[in-house]
C-alpha positions in Angstrom: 100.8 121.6 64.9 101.8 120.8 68.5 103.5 117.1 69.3 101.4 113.9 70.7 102.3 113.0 73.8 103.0 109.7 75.0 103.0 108.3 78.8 104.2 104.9 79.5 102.9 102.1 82.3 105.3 99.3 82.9 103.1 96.8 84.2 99.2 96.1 83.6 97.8 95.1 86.9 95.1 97.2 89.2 98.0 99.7 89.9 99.0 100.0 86.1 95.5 100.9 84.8 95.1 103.6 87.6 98.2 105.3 86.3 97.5 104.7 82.8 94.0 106.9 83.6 95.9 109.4 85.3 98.4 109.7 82.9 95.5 109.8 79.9 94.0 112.6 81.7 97.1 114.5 80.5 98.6 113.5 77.5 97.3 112.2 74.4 98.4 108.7 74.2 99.7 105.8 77.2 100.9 102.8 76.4 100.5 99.9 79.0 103.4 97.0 79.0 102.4 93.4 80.3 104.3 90.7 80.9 101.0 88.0 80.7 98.4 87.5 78.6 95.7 89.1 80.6 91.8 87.3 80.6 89.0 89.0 78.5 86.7 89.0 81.9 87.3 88.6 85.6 89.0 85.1 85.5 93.3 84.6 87.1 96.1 85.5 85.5 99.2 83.5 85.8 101.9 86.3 86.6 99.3 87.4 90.2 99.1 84.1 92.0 98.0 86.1 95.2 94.8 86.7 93.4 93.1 84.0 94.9 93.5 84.8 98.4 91.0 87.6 100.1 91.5 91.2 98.8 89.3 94.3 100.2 88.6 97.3 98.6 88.2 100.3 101.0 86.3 103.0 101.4 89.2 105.6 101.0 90.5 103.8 98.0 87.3 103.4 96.5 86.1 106.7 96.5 89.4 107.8 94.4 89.2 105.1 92.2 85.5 106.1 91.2 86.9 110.2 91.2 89.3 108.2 88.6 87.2 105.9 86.6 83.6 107.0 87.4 81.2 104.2 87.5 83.3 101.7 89.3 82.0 100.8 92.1 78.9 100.8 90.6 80.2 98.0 88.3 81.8 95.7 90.8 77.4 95.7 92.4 76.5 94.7 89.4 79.0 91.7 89.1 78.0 90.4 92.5 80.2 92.7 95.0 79.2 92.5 98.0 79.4 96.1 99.7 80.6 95.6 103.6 79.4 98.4 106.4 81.8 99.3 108.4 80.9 98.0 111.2 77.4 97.1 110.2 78.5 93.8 108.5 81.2 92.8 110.4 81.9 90.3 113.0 85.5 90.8 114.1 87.5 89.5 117.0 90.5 92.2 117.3 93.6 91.8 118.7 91.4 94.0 121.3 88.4 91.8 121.8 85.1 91.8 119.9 84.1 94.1 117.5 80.2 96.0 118.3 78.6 96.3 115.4 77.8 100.2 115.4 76.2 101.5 112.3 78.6 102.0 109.4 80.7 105.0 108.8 82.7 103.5 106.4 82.3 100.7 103.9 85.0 98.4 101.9 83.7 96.3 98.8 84.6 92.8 99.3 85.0 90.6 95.5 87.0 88.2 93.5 90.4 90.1 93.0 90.3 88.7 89.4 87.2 90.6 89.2 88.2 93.7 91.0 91.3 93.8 88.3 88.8 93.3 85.4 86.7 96.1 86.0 89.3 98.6 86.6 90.5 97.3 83.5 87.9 96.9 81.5 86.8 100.4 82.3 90.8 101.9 81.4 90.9 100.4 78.3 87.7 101.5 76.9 89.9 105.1 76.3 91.1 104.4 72.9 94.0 105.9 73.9 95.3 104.0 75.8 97.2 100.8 74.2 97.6 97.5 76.0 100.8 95.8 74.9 100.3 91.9 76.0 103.2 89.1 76.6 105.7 92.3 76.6 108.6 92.8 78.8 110.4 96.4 79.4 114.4 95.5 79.3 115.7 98.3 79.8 115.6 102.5 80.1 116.4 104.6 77.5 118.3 108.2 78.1 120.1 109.0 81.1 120.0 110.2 84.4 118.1 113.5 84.4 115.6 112.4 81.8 114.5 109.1 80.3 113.2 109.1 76.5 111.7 106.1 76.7 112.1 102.2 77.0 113.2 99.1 75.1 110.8 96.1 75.7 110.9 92.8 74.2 108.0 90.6 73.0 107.9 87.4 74.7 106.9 85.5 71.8 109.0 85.9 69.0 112.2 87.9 71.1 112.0 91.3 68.9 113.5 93.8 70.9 111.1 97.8 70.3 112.3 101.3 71.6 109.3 103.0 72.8 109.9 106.8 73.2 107.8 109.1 76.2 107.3 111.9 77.6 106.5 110.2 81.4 107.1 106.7 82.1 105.7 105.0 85.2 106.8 101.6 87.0 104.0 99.5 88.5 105.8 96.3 88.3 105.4 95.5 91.6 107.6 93.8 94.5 109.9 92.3 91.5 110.4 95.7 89.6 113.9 95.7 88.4 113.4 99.1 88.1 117.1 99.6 90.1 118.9 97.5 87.7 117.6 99.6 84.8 118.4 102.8 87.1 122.3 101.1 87.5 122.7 101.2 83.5 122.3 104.9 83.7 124.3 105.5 86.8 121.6 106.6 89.0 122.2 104.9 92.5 119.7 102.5 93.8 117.5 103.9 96.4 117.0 103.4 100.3 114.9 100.3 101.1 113.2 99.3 104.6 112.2 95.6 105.0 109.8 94.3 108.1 109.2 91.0 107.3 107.0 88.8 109.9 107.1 85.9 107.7 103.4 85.7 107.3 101.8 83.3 105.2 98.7 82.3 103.4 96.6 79.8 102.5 92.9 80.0 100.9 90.0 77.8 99.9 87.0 79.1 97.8 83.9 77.8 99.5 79.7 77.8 98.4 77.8 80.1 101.2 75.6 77.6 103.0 72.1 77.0 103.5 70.6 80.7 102.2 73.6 83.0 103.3 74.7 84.6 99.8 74.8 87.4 99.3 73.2 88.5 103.3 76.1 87.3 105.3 78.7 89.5 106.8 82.3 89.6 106.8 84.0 87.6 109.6 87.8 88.3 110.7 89.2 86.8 113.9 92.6 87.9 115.1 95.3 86.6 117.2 96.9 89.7 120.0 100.4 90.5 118.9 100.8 92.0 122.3 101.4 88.5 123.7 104.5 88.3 121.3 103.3 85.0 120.0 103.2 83.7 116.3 100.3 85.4 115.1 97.2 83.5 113.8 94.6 84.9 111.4 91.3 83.7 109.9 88.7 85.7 107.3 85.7 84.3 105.3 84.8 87.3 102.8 81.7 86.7 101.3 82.3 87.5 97.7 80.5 87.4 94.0 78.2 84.0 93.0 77.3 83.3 96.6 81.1 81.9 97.6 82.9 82.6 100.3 86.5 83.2 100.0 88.0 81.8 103.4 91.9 83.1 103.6 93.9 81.9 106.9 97.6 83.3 107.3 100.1 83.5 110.1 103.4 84.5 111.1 106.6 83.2 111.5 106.2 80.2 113.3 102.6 79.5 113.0 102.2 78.4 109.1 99.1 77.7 108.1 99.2 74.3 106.2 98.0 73.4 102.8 96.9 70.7 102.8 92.7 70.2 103.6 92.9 68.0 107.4 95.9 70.8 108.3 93.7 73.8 107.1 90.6 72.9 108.6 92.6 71.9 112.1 94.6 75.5 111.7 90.7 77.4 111.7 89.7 75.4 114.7 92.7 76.5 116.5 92.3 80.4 116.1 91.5 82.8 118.9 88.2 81.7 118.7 86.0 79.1 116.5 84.0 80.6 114.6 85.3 80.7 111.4 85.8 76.9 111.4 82.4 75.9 112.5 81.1 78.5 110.0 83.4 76.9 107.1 82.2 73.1 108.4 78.5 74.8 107.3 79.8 75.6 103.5 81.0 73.5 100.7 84.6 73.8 99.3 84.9 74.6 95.8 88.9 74.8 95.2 91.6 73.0 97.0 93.8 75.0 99.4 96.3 77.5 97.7 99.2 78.8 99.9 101.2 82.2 99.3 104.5 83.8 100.5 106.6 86.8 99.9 104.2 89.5 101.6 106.9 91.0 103.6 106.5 95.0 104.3 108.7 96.6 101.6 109.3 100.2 101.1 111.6 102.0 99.0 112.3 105.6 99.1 112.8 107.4 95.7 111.9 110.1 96.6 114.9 110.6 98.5 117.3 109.9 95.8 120.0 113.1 95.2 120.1 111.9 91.2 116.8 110.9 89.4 115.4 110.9 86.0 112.9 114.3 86.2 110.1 112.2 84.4 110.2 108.5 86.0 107.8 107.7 88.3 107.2 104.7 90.4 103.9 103.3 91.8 101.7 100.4 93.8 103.9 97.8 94.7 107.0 99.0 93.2 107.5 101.3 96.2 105.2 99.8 99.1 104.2 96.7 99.4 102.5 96.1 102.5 101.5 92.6 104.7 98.3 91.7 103.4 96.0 91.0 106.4 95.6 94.5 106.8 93.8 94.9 103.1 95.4 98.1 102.4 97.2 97.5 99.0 94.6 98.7 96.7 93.7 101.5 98.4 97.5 102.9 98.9 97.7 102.3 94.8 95.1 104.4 94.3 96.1 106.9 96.8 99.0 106.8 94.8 97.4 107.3 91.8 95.7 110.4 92.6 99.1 111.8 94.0 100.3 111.5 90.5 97.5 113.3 88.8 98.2 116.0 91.4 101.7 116.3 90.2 101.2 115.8 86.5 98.3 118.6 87.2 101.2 121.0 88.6 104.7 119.9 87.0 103.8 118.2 84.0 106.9 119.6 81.2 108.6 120.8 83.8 111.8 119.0 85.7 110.3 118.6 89.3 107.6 116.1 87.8 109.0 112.9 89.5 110.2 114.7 92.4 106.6 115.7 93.1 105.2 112.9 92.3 107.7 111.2 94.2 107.1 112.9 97.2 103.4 112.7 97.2 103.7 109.4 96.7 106.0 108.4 99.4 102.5 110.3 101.6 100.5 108.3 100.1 102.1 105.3 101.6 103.0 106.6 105.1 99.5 105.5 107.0 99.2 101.9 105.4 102.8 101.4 106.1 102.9 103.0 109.4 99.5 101.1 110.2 101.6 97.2 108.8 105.0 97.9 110.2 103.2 98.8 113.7 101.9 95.6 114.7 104.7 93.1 112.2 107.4 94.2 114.5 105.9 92.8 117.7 105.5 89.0 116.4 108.1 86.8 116.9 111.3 86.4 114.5 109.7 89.5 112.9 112.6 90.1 110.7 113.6 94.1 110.4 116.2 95.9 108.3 114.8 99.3 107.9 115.8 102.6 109.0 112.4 104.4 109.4 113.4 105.6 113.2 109.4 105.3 113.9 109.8 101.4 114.2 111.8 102.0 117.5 111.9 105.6 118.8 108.2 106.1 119.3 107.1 102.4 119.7 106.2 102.3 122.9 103.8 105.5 123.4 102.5 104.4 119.5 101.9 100.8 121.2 100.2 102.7 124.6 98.1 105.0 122.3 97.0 102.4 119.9 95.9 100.0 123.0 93.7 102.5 124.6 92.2 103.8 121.0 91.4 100.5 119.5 89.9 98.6 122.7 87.6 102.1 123.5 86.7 101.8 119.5 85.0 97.9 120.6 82.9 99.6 122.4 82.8 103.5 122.0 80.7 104.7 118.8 82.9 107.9 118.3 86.1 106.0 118.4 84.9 103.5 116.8 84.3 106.0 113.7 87.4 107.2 114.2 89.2 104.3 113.9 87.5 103.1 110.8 88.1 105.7 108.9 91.9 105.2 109.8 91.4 101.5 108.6 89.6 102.6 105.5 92.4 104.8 104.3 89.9 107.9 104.3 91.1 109.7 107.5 94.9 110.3 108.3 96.1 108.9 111.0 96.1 111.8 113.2 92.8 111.9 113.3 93.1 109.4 116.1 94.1 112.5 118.2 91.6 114.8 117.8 89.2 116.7 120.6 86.5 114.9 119.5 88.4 110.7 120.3 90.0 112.0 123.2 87.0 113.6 124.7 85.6 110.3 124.0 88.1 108.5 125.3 87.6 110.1 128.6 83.4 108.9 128.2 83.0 106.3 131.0 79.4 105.7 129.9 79.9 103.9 127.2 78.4 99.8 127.2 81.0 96.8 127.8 82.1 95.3 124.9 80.7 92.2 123.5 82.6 89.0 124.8 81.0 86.6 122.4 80.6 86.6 118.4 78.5 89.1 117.6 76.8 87.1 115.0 73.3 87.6 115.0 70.4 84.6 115.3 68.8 85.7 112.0 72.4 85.1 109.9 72.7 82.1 112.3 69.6 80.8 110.8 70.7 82.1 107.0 73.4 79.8 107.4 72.0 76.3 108.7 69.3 76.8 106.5 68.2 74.3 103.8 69.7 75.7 100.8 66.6 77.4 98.1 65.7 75.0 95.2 67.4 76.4 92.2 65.0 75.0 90.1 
């Protein structure tokens, strides 16, 4: 008879239950440790208070998380998800100018993040394999510095301290993982860190879609330009689930966004351009404003550590956490996700598991980090202790490049592709440089770019409509 094997998940959010599916996919048991009691259906949770404010789910990341759990994104449809065309169902004001609205190459799904988590959930934990542990804290590692054996956690209600044994544990505990205290008890040091922090914050209201817009309304971004090196302003409305619009306004250090309702509705008015606030003077609020912090750009790099446990693993949060204007969280936790299968997949049993997984990982990251720390660092006060040599070596020619891609993409079809797939997380970066974008770079036919919201009269007239009877 051969041994059960057991896999471990510290943490139980969207980037836990991708890890625990990987992990089931090769070995016989996982076991997921969560701090909160965790809703039977897509309502907040107390431990994620960023939930409410607007979360996307790209393209890139979707596809692997329906490779992952298969059915997905057919789920979140169901449930009211409203599926965005890139750049069909847009109406964006870049840092560039205005958006054109070519026909979509990529997509991102735009819902509820509490419904988002419970789907991904719901879906893990229909494996009867897999174990969800609830109001459970890890305290410590168990083992030592080449190999941990498993962990000691703590339930939160009546304090009795359990050693749980595994083959593989994983960390998804997010930006608070203690995961380097736990690390100092077994004399492994604690690894490099980067931090570009542009003080950005948040604050959100839920609103109804007005007149007849639900559910046929696109997404609307507007953007401040870092490159005047002024605190940068940002306003979305995402058109989400039960006809509501989820209206998130952030901005950087310097340029707060109250929360409080006159402050919030003055702060819209006063972006590059104001559309979101006449849209949002259209719609009815349903929540008061909620504000967030602590969305700094935060990487660590275990992967680079000379001593490491062979079969610890950290994921989602725990290594990158990224600014969240630019949406990319999900989709680097599931690119990080399928890193990890490809390393259990190769190295599973053997010593170079976490190393490989590490690694792949730490690639996993690069583009949504790259993509966050590029702009952060050129708003005011931006705050920077990081070593990653890319911040200042190649800034300038990365700054050039990016300018003349990004404003040919507002009005260039090919770019325009091109660059959406690099925001969706489905193209590396480097794509940006091939024959086909430059050769289009050099096109001078293309049409000007729009200089006014590209909103069209039909979704004008969706809008100021009188809302349908619901009787």
């Amino acid at each position: 008879m051969t041994r059960t094997t057991h896999g471990l998940v510290l943490g139980g959010g969207l980037a836990g239950m991708l890890a625990a599916r990987v992990l089931r996919r090769h070995l016989d048991q996982v076991t997921v440790i969560e701090r909160d009691a965790l809703p039977d259906g897509p309502q907040h949770r107390k431990g994620l208070p960023q939930a409410r404010h607007s979360h996307l789910l790209w393209s890139g990341g979707a596809r692997l998380i329906d490779s992952l759990l298969p059915g997905t994104t057919e789920r979140l449809k169901a449930a009211g998800a409203q599926r965005i065309g890139v750049y069909r169902n847009m109406v964006s004001l870049t840092s560039y100018g205005w958006q054109q609205r070519f026909p979509e190459t990529q997509f991102l799904y735009a819902a509820s993040r509490p419904l988002l988590d419970w789907t991904i959930r719901d879906l893990t934990l229909a494996d009867p394999a897999i174990t969800l542990r609830q109001r459970t804290e890890a305290v410590a590692l168990l083992g030592d510095a080449t190999r941990v054996t498993g962990v000691t956690i703590r339930d939160l209600d009546d304090g009795a301290s359990t050693d749980l044994t595994a083959d593989v544990v994983v960390d998804t505990t997010g930006r608070g993982s203690r995961l380097a205290q736990w690390l100092d008890a077994l004399d492994v040091p604690p690894p490099q860190e980067d931090v570009v922090d542009s003080g950005i914050t948040y604050a959100t209201r839920v609103y109804r879609a007005p007149g007849r817009s639900a559910g046929a309304f696109p997404m609307v971004s507007v953007h401040s330009d870092y490159r005047t090196r002024q605190p940068g302003r940002f306003g979305l409305i995402l058109p989400v689930e039960n006809g509501q619009w989820i209206v998130t306004l952030s901005g950087t250090r310097g340029s707060e966004p109250p929360t409080d309702e006159a402050g919030f509705a003055a702060f819209a008015k006063e972006l590059a351009h104001p559309l979101i606030s006449e849209l949002i003077g259209l719609a009815t609020p349903l929540t008061p404003v909620q504000g967030s912090r602590s969305t700094a750009n935060r990487r660590r790099y275990f992967e680079r550590n000379s001593v490491w446990p062979g079969n610890l693993i950290a994921l989602g949060d725990s290594v990158a956490g990224f600014n969240p204007v630019y949406g990319h969280g999900m989709s680097a936790a599931a690119r990080s996700a399928a890193a990890l299968d490809r390393a259990l997949q190769r190295n599973l049993g053997t010593p170079d598991l976490a190393t490989s997984a590490l690694r792949g990982i730490s690639r996993a990251v690069d583009d949504p980090w790259n993509l966050a720390t590029a702009q952060d660092i050129f708003y005011p006060n931006c705050r920077i202790d990081a070593d990653d040599p890319r911040l200042e070596e190649e800034l300038n020619s990365q700054e050039r490049f990016t300018e003349l891609v990004c404003t040919a993409g507002l009005k260039t079809a090919p770019v325009a592709a091109a660059v959406a797939g690099v925001s969706a997380l489905a193209a590396p970066a480097t794509s940006l440089q091939s024959p086909a974008v430059l050769g289009a770079l050099r096109d001078q036919t293309a049409t000007p770019a729009p200089d006014t919201p590209t909103l069209t009269d039909e979704e004008w007239a969706l809008a100021t409509a009188e809302p349908l009877d619901d009787n």
